[in-house]
mmCIF file of the N, C-alpha and C atoms, coordinates in Angstrom:
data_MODEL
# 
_entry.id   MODEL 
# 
loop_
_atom_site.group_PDB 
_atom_site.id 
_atom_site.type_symbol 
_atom_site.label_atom_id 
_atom_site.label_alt_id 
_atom_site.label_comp_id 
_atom_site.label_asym_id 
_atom_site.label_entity_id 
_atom_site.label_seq_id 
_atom_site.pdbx_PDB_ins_code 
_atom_site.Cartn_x 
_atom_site.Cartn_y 
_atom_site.Cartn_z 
_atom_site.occupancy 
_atom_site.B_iso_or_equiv 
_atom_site.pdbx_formal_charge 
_atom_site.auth_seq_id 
_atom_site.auth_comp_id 
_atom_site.auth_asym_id 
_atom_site.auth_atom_id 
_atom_site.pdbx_PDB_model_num 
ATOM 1   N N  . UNK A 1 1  ? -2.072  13.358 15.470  1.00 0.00 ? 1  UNK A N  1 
ATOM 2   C CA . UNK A 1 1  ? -3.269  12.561 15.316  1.00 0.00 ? 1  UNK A CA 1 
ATOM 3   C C  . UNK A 1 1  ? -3.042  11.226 16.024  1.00 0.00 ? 1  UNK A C  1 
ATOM 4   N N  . UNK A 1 2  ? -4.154  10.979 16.694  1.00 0.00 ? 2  UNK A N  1 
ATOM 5   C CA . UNK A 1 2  ? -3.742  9.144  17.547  1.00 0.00 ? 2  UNK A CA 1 
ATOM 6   C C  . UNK A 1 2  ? -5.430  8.721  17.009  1.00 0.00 ? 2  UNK A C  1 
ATOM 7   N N  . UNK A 1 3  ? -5.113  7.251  17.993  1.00 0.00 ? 3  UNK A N  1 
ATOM 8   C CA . UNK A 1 3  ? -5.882  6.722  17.529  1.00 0.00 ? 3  UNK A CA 1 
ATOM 9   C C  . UNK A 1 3  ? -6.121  6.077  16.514  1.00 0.00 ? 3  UNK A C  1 
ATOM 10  N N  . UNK A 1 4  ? -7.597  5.928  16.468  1.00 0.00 ? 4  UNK A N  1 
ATOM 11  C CA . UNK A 1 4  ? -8.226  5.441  14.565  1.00 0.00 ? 4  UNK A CA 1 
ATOM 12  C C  . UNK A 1 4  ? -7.842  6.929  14.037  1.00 0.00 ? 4  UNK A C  1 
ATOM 13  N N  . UNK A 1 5  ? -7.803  8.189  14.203  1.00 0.00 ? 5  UNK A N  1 
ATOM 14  C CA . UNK A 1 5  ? -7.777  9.165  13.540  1.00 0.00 ? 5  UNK A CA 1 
ATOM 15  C C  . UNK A 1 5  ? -6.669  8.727  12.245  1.00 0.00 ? 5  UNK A C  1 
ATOM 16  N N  . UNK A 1 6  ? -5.644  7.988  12.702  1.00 0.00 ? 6  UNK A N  1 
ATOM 17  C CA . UNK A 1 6  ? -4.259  8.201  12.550  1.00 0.00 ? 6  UNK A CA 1 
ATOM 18  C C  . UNK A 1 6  ? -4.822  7.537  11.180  1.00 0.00 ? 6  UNK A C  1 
ATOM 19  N N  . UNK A 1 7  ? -5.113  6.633  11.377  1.00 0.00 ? 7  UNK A N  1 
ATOM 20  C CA . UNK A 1 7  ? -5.562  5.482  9.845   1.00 0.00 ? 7  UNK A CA 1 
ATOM 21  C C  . UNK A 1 7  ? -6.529  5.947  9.271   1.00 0.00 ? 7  UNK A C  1 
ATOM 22  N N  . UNK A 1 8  ? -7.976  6.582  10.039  1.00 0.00 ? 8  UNK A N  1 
ATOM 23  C CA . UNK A 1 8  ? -9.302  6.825  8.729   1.00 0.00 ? 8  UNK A CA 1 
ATOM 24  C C  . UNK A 1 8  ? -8.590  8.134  8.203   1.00 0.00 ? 8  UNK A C  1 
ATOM 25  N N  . UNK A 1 9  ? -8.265  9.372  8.481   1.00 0.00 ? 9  UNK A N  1 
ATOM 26  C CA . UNK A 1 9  ? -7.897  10.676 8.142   1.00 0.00 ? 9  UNK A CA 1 
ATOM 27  C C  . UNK A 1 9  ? -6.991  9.989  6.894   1.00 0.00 ? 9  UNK A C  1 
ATOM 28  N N  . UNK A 1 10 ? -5.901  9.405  6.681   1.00 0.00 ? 10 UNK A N  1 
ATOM 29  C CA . UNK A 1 10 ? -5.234  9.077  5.815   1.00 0.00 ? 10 UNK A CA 1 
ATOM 30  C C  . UNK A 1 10 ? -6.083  8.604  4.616   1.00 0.00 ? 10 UNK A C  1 
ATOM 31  N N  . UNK A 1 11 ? -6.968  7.523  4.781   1.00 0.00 ? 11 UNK A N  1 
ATOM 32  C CA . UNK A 1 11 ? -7.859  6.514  4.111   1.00 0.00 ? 11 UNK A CA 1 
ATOM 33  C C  . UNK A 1 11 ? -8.602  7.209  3.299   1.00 0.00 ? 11 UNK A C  1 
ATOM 34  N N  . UNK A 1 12 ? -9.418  8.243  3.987   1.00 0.00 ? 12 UNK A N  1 
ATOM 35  C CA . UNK A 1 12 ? -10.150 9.267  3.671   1.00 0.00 ? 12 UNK A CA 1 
ATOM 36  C C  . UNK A 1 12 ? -10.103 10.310 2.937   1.00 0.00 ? 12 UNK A C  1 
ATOM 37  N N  . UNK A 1 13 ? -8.864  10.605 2.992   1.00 0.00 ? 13 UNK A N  1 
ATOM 38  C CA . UNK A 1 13 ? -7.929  12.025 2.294   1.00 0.00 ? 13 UNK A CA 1 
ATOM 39  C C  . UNK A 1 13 ? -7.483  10.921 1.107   1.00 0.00 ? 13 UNK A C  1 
ATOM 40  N N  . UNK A 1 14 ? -6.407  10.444 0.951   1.00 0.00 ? 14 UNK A N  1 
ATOM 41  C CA . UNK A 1 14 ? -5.984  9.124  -0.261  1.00 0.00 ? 14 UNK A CA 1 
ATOM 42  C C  . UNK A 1 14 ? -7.330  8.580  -1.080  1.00 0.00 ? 14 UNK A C  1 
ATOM 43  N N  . UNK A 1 15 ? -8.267  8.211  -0.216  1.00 0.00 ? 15 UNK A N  1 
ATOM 44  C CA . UNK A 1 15 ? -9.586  7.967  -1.268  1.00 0.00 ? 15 UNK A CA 1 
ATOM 45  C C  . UNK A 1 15 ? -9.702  8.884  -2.617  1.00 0.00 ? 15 UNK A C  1 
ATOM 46  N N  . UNK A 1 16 ? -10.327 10.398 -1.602  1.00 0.00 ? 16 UNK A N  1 
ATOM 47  C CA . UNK A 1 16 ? -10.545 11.461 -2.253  1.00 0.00 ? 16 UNK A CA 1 
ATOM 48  C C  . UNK A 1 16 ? -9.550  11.978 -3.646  1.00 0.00 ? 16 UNK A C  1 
ATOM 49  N N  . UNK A 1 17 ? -8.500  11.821 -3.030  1.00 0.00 ? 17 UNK A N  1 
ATOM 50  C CA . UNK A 1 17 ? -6.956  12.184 -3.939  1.00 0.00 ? 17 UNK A CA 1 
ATOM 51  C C  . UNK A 1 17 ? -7.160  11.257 -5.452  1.00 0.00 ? 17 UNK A C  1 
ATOM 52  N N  . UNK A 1 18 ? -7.075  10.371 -4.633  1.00 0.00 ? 18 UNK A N  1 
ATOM 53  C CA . UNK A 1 18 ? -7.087  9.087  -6.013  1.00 0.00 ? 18 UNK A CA 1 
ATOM 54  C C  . UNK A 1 18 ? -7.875  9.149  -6.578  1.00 0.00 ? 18 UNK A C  1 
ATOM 55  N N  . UNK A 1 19 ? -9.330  9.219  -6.233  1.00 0.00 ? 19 UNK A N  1 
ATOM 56  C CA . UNK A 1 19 ? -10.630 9.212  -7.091  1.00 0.00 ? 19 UNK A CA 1 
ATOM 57  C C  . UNK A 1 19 ? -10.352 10.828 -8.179  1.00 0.00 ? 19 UNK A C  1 
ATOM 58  N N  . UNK A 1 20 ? -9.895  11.057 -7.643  1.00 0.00 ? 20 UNK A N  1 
ATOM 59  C CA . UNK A 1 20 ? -10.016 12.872 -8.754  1.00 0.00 ? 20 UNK A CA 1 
ATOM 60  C C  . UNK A 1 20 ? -8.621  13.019 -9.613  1.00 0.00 ? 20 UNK A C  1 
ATOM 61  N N  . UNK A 1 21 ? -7.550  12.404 -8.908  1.00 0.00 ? 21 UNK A N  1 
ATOM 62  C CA . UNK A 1 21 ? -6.730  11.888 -9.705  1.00 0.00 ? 21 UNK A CA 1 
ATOM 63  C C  . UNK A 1 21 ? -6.474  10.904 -10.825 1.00 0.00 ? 21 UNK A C  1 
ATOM 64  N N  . UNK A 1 22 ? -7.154  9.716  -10.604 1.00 0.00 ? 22 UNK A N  1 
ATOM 65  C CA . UNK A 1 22 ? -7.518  8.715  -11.607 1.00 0.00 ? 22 UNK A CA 1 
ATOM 66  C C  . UNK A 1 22 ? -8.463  8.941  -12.599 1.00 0.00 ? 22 UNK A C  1 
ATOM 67  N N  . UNK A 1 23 ? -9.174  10.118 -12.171 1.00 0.00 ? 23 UNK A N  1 
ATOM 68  C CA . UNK A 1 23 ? -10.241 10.516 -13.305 1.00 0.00 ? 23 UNK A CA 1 
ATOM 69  C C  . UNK A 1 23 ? -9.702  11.619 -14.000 1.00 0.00 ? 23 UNK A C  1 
ATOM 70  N N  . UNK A 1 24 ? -8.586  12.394 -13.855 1.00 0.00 ? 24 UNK A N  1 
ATOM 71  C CA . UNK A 1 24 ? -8.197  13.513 -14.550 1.00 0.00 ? 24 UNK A CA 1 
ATOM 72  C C  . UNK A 1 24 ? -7.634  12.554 -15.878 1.00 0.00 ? 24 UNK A C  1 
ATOM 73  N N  . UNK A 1 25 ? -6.593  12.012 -14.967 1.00 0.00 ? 25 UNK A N  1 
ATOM 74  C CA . UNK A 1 25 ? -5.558  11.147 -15.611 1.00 0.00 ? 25 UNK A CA 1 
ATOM 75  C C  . UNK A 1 25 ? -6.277  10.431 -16.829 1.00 0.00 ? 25 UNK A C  1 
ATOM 76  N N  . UNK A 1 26 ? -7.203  9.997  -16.513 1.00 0.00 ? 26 UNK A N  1 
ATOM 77  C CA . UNK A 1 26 ? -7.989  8.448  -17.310 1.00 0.00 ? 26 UNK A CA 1 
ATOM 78  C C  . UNK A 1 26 ? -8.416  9.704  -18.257 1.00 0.00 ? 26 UNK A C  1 
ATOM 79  N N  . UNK A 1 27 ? -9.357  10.715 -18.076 1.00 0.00 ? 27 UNK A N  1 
ATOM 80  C CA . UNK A 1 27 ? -10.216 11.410 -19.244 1.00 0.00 ? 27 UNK A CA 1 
ATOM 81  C C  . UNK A 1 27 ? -8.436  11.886 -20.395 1.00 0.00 ? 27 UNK A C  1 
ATOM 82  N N  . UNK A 1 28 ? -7.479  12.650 -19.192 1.00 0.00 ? 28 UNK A N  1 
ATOM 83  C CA . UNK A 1 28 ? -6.442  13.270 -20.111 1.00 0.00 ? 28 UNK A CA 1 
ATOM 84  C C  . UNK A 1 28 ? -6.008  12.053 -21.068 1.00 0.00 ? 28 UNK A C  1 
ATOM 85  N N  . UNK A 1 29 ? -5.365  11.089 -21.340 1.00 0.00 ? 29 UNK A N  1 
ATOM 86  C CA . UNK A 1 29 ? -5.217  9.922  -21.553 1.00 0.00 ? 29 UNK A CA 1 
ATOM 87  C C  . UNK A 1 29 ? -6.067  9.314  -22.336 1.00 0.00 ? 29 UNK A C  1 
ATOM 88  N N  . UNK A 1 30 ? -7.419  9.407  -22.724 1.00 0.00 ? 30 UNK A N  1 
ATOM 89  C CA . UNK A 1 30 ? -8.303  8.592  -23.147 1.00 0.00 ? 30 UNK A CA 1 
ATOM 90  C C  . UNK A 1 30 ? -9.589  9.469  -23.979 1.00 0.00 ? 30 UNK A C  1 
ATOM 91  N N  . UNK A 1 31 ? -9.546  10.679 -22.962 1.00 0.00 ? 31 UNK A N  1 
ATOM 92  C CA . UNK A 1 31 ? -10.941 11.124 -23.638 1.00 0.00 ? 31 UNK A CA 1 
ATOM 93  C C  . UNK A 1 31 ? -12.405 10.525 -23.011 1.00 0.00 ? 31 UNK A C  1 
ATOM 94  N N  . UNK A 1 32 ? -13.391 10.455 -23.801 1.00 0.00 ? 32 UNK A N  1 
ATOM 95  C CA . UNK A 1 32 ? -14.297 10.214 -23.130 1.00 0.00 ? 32 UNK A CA 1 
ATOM 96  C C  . UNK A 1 32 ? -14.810 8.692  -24.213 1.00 0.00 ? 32 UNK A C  1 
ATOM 97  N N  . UNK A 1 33 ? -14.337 7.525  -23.957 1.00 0.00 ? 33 UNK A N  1 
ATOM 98  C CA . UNK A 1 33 ? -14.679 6.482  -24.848 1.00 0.00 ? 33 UNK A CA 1 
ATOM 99  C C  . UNK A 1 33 ? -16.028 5.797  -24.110 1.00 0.00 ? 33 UNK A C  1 
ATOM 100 N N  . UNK A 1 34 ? -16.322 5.107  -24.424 1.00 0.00 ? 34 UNK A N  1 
ATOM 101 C CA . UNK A 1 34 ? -17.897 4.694  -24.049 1.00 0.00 ? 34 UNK A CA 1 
ATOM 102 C C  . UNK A 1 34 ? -17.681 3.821  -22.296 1.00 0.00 ? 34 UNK A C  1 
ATOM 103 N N  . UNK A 1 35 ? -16.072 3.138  -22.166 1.00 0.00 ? 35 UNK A N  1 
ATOM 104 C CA . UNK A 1 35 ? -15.952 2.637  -21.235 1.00 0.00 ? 35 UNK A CA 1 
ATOM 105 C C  . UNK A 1 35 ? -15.052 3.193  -20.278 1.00 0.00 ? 35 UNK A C  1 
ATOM 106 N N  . UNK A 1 36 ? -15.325 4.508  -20.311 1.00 0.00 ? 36 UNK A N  1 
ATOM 107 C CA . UNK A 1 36 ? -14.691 5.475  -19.591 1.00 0.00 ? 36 UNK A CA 1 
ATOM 108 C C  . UNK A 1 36 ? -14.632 5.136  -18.187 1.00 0.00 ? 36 UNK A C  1 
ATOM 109 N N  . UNK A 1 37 ? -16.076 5.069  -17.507 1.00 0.00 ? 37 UNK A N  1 
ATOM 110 C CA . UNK A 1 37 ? -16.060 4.743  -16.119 1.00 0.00 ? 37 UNK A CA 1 
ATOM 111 C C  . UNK A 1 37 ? -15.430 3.498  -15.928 1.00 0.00 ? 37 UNK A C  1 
ATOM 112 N N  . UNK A 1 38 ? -15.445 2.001  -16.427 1.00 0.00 ? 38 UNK A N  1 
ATOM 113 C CA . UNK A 1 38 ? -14.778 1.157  -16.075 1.00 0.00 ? 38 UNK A CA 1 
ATOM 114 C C  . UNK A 1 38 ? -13.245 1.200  -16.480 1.00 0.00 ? 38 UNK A C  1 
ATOM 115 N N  . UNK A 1 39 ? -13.059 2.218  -16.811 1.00 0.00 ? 39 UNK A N  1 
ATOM 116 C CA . UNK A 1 39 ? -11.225 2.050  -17.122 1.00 0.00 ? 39 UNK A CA 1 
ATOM 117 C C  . UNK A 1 39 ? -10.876 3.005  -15.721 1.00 0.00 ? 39 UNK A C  1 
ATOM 118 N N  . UNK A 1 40 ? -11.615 4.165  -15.459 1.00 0.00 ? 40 UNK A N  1 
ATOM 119 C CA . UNK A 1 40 ? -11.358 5.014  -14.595 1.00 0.00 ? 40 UNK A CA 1 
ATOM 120 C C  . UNK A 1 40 ? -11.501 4.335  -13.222 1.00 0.00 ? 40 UNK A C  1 
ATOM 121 N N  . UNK A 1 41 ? -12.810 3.668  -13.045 1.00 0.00 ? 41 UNK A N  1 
ATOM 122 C CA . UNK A 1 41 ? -13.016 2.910  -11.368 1.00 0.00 ? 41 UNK A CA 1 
ATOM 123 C C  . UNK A 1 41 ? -11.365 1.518  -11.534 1.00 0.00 ? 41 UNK A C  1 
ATOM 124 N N  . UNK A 1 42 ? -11.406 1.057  -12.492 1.00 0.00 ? 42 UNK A N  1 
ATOM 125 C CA . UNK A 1 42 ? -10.352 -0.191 -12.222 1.00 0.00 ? 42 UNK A CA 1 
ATOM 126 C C  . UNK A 1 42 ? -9.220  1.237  -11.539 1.00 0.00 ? 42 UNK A C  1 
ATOM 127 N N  . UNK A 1 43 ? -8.342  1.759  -12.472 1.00 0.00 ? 43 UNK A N  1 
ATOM 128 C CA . UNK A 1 43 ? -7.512  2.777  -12.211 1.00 0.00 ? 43 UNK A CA 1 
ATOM 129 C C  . UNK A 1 43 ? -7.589  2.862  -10.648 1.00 0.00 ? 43 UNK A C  1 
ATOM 130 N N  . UNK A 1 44 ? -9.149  3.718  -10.196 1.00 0.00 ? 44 UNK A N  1 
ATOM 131 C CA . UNK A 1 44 ? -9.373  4.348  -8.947  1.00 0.00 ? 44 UNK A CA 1 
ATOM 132 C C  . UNK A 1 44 ? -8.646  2.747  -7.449  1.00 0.00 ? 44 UNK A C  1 
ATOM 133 N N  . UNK A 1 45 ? -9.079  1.611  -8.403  1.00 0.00 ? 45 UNK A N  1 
ATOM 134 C CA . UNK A 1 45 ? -9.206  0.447  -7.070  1.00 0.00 ? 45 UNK A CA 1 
ATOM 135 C C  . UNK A 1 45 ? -7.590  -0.346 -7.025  1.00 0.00 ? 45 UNK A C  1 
ATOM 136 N N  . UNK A 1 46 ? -6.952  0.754  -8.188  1.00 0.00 ? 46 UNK A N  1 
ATOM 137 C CA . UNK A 1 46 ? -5.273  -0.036 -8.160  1.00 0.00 ? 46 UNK A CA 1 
ATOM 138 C C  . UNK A 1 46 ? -4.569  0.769  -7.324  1.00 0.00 ? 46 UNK A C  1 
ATOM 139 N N  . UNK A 1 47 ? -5.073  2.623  -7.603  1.00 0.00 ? 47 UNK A N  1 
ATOM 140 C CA . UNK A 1 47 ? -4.794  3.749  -6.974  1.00 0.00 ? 47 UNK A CA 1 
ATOM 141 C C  . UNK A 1 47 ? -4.723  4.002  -5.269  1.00 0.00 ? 47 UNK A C  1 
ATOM 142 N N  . UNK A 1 48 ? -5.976  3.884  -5.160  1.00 0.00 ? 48 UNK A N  1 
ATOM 143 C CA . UNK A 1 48 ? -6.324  3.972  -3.499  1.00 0.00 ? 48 UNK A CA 1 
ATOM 144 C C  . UNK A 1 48 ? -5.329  3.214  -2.919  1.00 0.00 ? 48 UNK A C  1 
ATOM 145 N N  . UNK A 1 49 ? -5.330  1.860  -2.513  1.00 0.00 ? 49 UNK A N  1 
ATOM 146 C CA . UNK A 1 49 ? -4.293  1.136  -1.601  1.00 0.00 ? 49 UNK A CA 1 
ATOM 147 C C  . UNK A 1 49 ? -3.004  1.660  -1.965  1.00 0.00 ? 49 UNK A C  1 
ATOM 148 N N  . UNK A 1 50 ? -2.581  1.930  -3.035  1.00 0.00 ? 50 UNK A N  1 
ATOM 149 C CA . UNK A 1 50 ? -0.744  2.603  -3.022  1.00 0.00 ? 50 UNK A CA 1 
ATOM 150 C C  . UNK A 1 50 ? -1.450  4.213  -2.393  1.00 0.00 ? 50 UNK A C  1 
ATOM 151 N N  . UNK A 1 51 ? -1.841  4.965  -2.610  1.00 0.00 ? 51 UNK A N  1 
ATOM 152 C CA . UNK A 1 51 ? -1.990  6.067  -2.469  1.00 0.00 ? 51 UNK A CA 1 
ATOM 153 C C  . UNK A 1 51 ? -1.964  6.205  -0.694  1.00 0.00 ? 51 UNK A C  1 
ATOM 154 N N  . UNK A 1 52 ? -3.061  5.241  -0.477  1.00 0.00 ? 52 UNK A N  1 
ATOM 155 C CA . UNK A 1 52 ? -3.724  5.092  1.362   1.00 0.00 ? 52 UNK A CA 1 
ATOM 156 C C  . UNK A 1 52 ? -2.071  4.509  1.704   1.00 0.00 ? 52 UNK A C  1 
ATOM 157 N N  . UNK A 1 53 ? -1.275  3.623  1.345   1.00 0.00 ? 53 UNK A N  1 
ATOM 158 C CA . UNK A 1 53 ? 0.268   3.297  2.104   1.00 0.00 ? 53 UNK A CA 1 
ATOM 159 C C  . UNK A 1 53 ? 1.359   4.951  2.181   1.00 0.00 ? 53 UNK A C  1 
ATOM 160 N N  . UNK A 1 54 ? 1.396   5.108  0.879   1.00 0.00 ? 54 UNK A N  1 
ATOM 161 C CA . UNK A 1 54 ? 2.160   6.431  0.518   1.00 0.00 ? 54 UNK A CA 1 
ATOM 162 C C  . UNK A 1 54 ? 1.749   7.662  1.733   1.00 0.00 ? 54 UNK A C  1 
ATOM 163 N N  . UNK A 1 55 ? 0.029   7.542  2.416   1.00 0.00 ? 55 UNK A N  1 
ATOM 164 C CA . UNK A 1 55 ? 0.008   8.764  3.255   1.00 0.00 ? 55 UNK A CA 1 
ATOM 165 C C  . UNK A 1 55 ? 0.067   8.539  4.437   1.00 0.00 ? 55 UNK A C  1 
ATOM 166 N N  . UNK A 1 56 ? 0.598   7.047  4.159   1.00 0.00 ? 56 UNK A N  1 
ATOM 167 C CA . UNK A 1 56 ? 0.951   6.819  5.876   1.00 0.00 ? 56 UNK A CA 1 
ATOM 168 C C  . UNK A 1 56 ? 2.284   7.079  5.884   1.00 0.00 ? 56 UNK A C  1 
ATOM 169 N N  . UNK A 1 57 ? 3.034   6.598  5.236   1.00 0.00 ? 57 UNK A N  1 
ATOM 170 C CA . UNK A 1 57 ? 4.249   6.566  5.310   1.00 0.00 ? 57 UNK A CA 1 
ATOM 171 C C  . UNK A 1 57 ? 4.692   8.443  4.963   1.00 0.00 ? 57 UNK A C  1 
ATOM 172 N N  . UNK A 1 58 ? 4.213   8.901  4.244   1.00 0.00 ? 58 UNK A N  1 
ATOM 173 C CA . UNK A 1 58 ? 4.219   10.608 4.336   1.00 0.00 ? 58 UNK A CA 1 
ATOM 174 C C  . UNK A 1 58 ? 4.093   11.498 5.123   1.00 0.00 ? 58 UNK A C  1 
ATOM 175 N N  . UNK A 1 59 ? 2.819   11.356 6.152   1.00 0.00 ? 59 UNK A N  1 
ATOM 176 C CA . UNK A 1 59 ? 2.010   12.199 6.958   1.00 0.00 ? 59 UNK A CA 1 
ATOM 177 C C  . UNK A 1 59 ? 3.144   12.383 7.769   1.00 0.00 ? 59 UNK A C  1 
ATOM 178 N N  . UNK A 1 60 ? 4.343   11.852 8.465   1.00 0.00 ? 60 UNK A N  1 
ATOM 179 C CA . UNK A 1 60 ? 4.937   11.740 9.772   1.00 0.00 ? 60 UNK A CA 1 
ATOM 180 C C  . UNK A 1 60 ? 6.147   12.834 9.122   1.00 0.00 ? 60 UNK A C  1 
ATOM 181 N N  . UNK A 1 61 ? 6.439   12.697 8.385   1.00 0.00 ? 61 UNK A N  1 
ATOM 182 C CA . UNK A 1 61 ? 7.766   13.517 6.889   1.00 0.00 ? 61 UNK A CA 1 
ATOM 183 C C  . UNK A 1 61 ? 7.321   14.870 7.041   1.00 0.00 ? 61 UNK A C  1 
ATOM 184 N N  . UNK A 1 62 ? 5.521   14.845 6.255   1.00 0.00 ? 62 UNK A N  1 
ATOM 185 C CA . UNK A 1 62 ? 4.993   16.014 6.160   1.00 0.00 ? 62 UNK A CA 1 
ATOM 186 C C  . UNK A 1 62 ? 4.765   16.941 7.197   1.00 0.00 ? 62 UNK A C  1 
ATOM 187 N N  . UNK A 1 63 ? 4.226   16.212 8.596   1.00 0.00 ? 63 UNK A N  1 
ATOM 188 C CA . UNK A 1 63 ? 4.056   17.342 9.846   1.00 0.00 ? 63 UNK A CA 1 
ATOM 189 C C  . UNK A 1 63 ? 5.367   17.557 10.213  1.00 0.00 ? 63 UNK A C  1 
ATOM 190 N N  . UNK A 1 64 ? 6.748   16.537 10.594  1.00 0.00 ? 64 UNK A N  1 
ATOM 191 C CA . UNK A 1 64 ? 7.807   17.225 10.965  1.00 0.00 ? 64 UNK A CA 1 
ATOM 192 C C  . UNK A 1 64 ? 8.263   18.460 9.458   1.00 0.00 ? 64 UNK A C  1 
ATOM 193 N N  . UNK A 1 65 ? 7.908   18.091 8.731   1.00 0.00 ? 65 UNK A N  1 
ATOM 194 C CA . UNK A 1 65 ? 8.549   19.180 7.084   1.00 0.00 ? 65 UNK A CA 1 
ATOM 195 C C  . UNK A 1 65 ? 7.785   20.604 7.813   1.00 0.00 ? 65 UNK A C  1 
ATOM 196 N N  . UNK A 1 66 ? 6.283   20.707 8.109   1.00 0.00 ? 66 UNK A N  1 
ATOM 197 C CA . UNK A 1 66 ? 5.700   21.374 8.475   1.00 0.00 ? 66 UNK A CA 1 
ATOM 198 C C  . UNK A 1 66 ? 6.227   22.653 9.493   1.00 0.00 ? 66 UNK A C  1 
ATOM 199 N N  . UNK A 1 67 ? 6.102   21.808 10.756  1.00 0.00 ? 67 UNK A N  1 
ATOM 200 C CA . UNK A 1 67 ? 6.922   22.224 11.733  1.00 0.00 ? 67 UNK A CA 1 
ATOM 201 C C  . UNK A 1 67 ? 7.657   22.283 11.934  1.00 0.00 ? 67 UNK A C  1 
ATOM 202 N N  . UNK A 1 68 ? 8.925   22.130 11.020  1.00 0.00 ? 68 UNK A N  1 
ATOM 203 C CA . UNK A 1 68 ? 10.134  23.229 10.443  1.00 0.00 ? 68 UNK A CA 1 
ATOM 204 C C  . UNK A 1 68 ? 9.959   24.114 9.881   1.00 0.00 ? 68 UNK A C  1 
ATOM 205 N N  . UNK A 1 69 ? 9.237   24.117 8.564   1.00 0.00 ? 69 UNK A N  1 
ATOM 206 C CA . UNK A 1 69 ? 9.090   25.340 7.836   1.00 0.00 ? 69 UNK A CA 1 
ATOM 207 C C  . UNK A 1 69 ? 7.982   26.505 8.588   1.00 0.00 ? 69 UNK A C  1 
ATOM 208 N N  . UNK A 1 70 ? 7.524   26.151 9.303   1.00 0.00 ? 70 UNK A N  1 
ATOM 209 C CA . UNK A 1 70 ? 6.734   27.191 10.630  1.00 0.00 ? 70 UNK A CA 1 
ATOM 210 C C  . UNK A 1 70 ? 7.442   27.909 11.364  1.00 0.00 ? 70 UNK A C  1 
ATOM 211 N N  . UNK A 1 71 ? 8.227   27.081 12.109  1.00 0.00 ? 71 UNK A N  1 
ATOM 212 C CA . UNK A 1 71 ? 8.565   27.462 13.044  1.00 0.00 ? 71 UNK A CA 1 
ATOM 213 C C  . UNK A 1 71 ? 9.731   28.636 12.414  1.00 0.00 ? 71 UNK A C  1 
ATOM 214 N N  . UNK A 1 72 ? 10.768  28.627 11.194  1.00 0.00 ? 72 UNK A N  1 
ATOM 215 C CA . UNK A 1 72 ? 11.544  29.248 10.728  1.00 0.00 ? 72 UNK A CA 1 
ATOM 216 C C  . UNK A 1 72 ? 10.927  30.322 9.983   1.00 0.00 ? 72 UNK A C  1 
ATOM 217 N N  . UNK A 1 73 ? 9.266   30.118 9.037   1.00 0.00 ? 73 UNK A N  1 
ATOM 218 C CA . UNK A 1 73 ? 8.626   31.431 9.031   1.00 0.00 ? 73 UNK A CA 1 
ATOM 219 C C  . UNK A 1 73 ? 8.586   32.177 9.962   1.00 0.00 ? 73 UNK A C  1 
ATOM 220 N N  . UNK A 1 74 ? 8.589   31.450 11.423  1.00 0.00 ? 74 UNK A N  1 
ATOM 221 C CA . UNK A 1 74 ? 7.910   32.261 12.435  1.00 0.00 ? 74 UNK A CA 1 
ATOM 222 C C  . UNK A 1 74 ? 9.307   32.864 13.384  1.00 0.00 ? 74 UNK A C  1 
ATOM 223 N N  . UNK A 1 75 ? 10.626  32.860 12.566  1.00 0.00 ? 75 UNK A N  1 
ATOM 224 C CA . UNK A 1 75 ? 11.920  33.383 13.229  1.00 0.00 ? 75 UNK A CA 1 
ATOM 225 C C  . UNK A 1 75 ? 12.365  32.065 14.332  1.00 0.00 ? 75 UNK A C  1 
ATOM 226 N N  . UNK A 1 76 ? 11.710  30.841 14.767  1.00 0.00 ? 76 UNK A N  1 
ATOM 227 C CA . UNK A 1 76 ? 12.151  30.156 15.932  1.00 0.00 ? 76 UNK A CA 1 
ATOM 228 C C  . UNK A 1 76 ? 12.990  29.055 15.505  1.00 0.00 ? 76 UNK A C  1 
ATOM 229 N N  . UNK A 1 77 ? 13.697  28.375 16.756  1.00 0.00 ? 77 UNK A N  1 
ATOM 230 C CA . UNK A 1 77 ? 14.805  27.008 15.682  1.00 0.00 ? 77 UNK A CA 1 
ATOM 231 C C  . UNK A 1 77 ? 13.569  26.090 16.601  1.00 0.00 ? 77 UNK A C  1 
ATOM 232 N N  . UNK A 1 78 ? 13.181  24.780 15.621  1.00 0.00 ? 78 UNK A N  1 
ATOM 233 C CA . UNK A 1 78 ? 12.763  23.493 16.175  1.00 0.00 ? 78 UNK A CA 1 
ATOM 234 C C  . UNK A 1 78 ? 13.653  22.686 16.761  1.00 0.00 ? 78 UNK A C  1 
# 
């Protein structure tokens, strides 16, 4: 990935992650109390920025992890 790809694809994916993550977490944890959404959105806006650093710093780990474990499904040495 180059470009802006390199940063929105991360941003974008980490958004998503966190938002469905912070809401599992918050309901498992809490239940459904009357201030559910504001405990869950604070959660979501502490979440995102560690989450969006973590898939930058991951993504480069994850495609070389990738394209090892491919290439050795696929019988070849990387």
């Amino acid at each position: 990935m180059e470009g802006k790809a390199k940063y929105i694809f991360p941003a974008l994916l980490s958004g998503v992650m966190a938002f469905l993550m912070t809401a599992v977490i918050t309901f498992i944890n809490l239940g459904m109390p009357p201030d559910f959404v504001a405990r869950w959105l604070r959660a979501f806006l502490i979440a995102w920025p560690l989450a969006y650093c973590a898939a930058l710093i991951a993504a480069p780990i994850a495609r070389r992890g990738t394209a090892l474990i491919v290439a050795r499904l696929e019988g070849r040495k990387s």
